[in-house]
N, C-alpha and C positions, 0 to 999 in steps of 0.2 A: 941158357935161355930163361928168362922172365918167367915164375909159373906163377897166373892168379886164380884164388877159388874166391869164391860169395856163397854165404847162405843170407836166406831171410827165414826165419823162424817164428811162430806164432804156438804160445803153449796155454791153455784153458785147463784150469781146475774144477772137477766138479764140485768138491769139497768146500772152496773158496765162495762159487758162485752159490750156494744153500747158505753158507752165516750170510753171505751179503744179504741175499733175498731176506733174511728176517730181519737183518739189521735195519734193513729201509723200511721194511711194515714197523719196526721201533721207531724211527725216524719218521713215519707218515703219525704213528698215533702220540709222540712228543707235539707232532704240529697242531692236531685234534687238541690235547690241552691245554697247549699255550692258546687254542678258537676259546675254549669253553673259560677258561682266565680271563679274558678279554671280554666274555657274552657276563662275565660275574663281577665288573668292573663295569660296564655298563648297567647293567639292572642297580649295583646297590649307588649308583652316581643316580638313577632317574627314583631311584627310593628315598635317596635324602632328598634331592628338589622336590618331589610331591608332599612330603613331612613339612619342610619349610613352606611350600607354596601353600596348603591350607594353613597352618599356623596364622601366619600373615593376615590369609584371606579372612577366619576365626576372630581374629585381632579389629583387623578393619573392619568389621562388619559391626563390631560391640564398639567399636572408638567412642561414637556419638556416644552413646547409654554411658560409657565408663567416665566418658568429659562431664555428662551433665551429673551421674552420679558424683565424681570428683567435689564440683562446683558446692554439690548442694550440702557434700560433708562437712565441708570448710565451712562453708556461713553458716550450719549447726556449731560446730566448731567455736565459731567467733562471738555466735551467740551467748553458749554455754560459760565463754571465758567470761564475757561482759555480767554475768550472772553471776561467776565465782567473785569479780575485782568490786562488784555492786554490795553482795552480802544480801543478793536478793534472793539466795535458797541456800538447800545444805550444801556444803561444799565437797562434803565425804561421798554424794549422790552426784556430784557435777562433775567430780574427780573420774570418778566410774564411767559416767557417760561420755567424758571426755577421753580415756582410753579407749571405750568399744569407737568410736568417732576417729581416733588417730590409726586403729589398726585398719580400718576401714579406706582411711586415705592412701598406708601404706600398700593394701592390695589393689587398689585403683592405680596406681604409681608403678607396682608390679606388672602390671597389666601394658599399662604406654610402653616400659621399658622391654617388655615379650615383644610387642609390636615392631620397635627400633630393633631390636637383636634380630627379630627371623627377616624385617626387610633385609640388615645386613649380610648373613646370611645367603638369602635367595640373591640375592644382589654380586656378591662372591661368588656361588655355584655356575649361575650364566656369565661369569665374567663381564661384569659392567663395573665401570669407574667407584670408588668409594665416595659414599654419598646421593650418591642415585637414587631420588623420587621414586618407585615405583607406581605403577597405576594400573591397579587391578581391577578387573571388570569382575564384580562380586554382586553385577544386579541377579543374576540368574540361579546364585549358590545354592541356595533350599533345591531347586530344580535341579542341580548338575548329582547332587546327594541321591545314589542311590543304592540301597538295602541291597545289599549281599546274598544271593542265593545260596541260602545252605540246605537246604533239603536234600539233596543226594552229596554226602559226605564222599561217598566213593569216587564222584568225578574229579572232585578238586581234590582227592588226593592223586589219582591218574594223572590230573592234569599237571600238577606238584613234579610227580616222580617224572613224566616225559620232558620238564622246562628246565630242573635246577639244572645249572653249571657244575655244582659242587658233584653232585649225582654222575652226571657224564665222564668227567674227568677222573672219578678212580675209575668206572666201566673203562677206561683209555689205559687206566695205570695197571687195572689187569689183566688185559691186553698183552701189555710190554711185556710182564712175567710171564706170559706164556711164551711169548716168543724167546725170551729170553731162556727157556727151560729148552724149546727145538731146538735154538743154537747150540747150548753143549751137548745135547747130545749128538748132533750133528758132528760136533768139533770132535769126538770120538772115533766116528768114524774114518777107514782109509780113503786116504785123498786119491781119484782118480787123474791120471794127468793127459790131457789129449794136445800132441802135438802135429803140427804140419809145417812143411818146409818147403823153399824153391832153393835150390843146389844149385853152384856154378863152378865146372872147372877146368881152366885153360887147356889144361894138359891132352895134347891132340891125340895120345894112344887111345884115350877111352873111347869107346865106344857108343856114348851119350856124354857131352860137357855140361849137360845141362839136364837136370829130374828132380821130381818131386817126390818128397820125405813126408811120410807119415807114420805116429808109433801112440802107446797107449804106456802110461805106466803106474803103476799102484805103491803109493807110499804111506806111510803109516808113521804119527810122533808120537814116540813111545811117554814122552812126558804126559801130554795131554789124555793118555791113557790111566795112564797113575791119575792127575786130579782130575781128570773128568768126574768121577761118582762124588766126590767132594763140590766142584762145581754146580754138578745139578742137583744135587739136595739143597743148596745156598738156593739156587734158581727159584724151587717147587718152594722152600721157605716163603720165598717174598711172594710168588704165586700167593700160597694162601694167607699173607699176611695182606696183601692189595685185598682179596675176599673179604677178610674178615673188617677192614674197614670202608668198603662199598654197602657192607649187610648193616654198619652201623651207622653210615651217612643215610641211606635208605629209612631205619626207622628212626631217625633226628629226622627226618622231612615230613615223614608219617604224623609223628606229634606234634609235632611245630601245627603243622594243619589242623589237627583235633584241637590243640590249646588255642589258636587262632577262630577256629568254628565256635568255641565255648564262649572265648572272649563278644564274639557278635553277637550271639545268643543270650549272653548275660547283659 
């Protein structure tokens, strides 16, 4: 006679489930810095359009003064020539005058060309066609201009240290070290094994053909005992090496903000 048995079997690691549990708090705080990459990709994109956008606005605002001073270089200029080709003064004096006159027109001409450069520029950053007119509404600029509160240095560095991206993301990177340091040691320890079963067996002398299996068992890999203390020394390493450059992102933020407060000031 035909004998059939079935199990179905389900076996759970404790061991397993503790790396996993940190591997996904690694895995949750890689997701946090690839946020805080993207919030620093964002801010230095809306950093260069406002550089460009006042540039522009700077530019446009002087056009008219820089056109009429332009204008009035050149017919100095022409005059001064007409003076030298006449023999109607000294020419070693017209010569002179006519240099400060030409570098005069080249910083006026400097000036158009800053103008055309940050249109193009701002005109690239929003993505609009090559060539694009812009038209900027610069009646209100003096008015949009306004002074920087630096009387309390301490806020705007609080406020510094709670906003950078750069800031967050080593606080995320050690993080990782840390968990990275529970998992081996964790890996160290013996693995619990917890098993349960539904049994099936044709064979009609039994008594029960059918019962349910449950057992516990404790395994230990002797490798991972060997480099484990290797492991987590590398671990605590990079632990304190994420510290040591979140202490040094921290005060690059600190002075950036005092050199920036000094700059306003001066």
């Amino acid at each position: 006679q035909l004998r059939k048995t079935a199990d179905l079997t389900m076996t759970w690691n404790i061991l397993d489930f503790g790396i996993g549990y940190y591997q996904a708090k690694r895995s949750a705080d890689q997701t946090l810095i690839a946020r805080e990459a993207w919030r620093r990709s964002i801010h230095n994109i809306v950093e260069e359009v406002q550089d460009v956008f006042w540039r522009l606005a700077v530019a446009k605002k002087m056009e008219r003064e820089v056109s009429e001073v332009l204008r009035m270089t050149e017919a100095a200029l022409e005059d001064s020539r007409s003076v030298v080709t006449g023999n109607f003064g000294s020419s070693v004096d017209e010569l002179l005058y006519q240099r400060t006159l030409i570098e005069i027109i080249q910083e006026m001409e400097e000036q158009q060309k800053e103008r055309q450069i940050a249109e193009a520029d701002l005109a690239a950053l929003i993505h609009l066609p090559p060539g694009t007119i812009l038209d900027l509404d610069i009646t209100d600029l003096d008015e949009d201009l306004e002074a920087l509160d630096i009387s309390k240095i301490e806020k705007l560095e609080e406020f510094a240290l709670m906003n950078r991206p750069e800031l967050g993301a080593e606080l995320y990177s050690g993080r990782i070290a840390g968990h990275l340091v529970r998992a081996e040691v964790i890996r160290m320890l013996p693995g619990i094994n917890l098993n349960v079963g539904q049994n099936y067996d044709s064979n009609s002398f039994l008594l029960n053909q059918n019962w349910l299996s449950w057992g516990a068992a404790l395994s230990a890999n002797l490798i991972d005992l060997v480099r484990g203390p290797g492991r987590i020394e590398i671990a605590e390493q990079q632990q304190e090496l994420a510290e040591i450059r979140r202490r040094a992102v921290l005060m690059a933020i600190l002075v950036q903000v005092r050199v920036a407060a000094a700059e306003q000031i001066n």
